[in-house]
C-alpha positions as CSV (number, residue, x, y, z in Angstrom):
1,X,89.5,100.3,15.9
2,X,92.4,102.9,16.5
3,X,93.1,101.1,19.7
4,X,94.2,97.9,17.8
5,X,95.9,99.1,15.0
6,X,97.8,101.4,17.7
7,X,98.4,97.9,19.7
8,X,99.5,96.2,16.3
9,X,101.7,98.8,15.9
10,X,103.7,99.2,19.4
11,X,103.3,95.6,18.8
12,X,105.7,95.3,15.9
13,X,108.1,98.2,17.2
14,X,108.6,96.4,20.3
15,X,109.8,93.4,18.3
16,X,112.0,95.3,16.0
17,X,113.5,96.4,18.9
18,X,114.2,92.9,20.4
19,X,115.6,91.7,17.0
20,X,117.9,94.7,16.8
21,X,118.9,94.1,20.5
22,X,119.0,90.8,19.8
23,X,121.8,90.8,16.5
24,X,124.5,93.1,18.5
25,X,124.6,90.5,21.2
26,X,128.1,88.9,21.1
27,X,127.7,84.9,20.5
28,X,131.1,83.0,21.5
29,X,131.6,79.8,21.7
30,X,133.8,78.2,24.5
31,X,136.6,77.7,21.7
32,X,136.7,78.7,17.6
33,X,137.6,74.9,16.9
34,X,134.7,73.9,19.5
35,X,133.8,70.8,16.8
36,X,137.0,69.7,16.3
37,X,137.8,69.9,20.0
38,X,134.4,67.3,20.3
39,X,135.7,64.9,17.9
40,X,138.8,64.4,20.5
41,X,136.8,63.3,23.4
42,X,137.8,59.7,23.6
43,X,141.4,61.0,23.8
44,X,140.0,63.8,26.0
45,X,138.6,61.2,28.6
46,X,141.7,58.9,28.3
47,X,143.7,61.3,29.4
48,X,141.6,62.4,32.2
49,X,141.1,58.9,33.6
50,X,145.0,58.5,33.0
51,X,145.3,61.8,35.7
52,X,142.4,60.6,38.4
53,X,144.8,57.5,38.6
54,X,147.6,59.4,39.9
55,X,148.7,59.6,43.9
56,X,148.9,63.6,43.6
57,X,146.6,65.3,41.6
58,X,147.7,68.8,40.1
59,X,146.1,71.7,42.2
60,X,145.0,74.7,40.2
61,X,143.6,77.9,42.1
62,X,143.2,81.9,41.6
63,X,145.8,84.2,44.0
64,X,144.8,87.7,43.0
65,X,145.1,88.1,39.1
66,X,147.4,85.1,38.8
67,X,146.6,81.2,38.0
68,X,148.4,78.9,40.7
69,X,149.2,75.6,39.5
70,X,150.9,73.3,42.3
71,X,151.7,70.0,41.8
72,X,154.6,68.0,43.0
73,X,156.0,66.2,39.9
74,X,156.5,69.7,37.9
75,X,160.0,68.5,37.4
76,X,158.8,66.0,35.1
77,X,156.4,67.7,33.3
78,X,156.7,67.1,29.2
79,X,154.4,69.4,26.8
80,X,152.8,71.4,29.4
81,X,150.0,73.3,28.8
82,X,147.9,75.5,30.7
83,X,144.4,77.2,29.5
84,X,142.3,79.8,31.5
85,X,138.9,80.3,29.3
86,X,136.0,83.1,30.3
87,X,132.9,80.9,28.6
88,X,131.1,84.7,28.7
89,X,134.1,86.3,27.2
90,X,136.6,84.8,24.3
91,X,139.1,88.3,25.1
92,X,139.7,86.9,28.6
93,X,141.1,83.3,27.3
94,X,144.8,82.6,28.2
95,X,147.1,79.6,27.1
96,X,150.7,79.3,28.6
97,X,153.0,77.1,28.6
98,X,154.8,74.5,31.6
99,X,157.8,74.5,31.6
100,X,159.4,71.9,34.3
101,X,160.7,73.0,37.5
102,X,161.9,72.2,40.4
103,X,159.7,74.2,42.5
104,X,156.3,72.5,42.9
105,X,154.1,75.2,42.3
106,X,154.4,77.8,38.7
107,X,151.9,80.8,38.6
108,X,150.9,82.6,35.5
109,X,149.7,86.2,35.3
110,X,146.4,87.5,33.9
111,X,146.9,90.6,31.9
112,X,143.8,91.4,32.4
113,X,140.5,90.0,33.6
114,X,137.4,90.2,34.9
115,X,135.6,88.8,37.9
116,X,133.8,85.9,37.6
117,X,133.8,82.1,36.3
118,X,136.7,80.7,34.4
119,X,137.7,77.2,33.3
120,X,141.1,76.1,33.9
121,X,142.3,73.2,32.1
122,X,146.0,71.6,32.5
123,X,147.6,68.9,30.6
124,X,150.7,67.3,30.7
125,X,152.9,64.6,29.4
126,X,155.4,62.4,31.5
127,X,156.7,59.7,30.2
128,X,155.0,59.7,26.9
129,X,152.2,59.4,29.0
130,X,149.2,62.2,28.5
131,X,147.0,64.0,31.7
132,X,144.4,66.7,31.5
133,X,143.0,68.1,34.4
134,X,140.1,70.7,34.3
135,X,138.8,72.8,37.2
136,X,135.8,75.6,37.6
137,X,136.9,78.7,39.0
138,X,135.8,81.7,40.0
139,X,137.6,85.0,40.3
């Protein structure tokens, strides 16, 4: 008998201790308006299929602790925008701003980071004409 009330007991200590474990684990979602940004898919998917019809895709990479976009119609680039996002971590998540240039590659510096995966979204106007590319990385 003091065998099972001794196994009831770890029993519901071990869960207590899971539950508490469980509440200090930080949720975060990819982005704080995550719904909003899902009611703007359509546009979201226009504007990608407007970029897979292009000649020259933008190119976005990682060189050390700074984003690399390359792409060779920067000089015409309208309401740039670029967006590094840590899915694990919403402290890591960077937004900057394109600015056109003649040089055909821009690179934008991570304060500070972390290794692992990131998600690198650019989009663009030109024209009145809207793009969005989105990449995986890994750093």
């Amino acid at each position: 008998m003091k065998w099972i009330i001794g196994a009831f007991v770890f029993f519901a200590l071990f869960m207590g201790v899971l539950v508490f474990l469980a509440m200090r684990q930080e949720v975060s979602l990819v982005s704080k308006t995550y719904y909003d940004d899902e009611l703007k898919h359509s546009d979201k998917m226009l504007r990608i299929s407007n970029a897979n019809a292009l000649p020259a895709k933008p190119e976005l990479s990682f060189e050390g602790n700074r984003v690399k976009l390359s792409y060779m119609q920067l000089s015409q680039v309208e309401n740039g925008r670029l967006t590094v996002q840590r899915p694990s971590k919403a402290a890591l998540d960077y937004q900057f701003e394109v600015k056109p240039t003649a040089a055909s590659s821009q690179q934008f510096e991570l304060k500070a980071w972390e290794p692992g995966l990131y998600r690198v979204d650019f989009s663009w106007s030109v024209n009145g004409q809207e793009y969005y590319v989105e990449k995986l990385l890994v750093l």
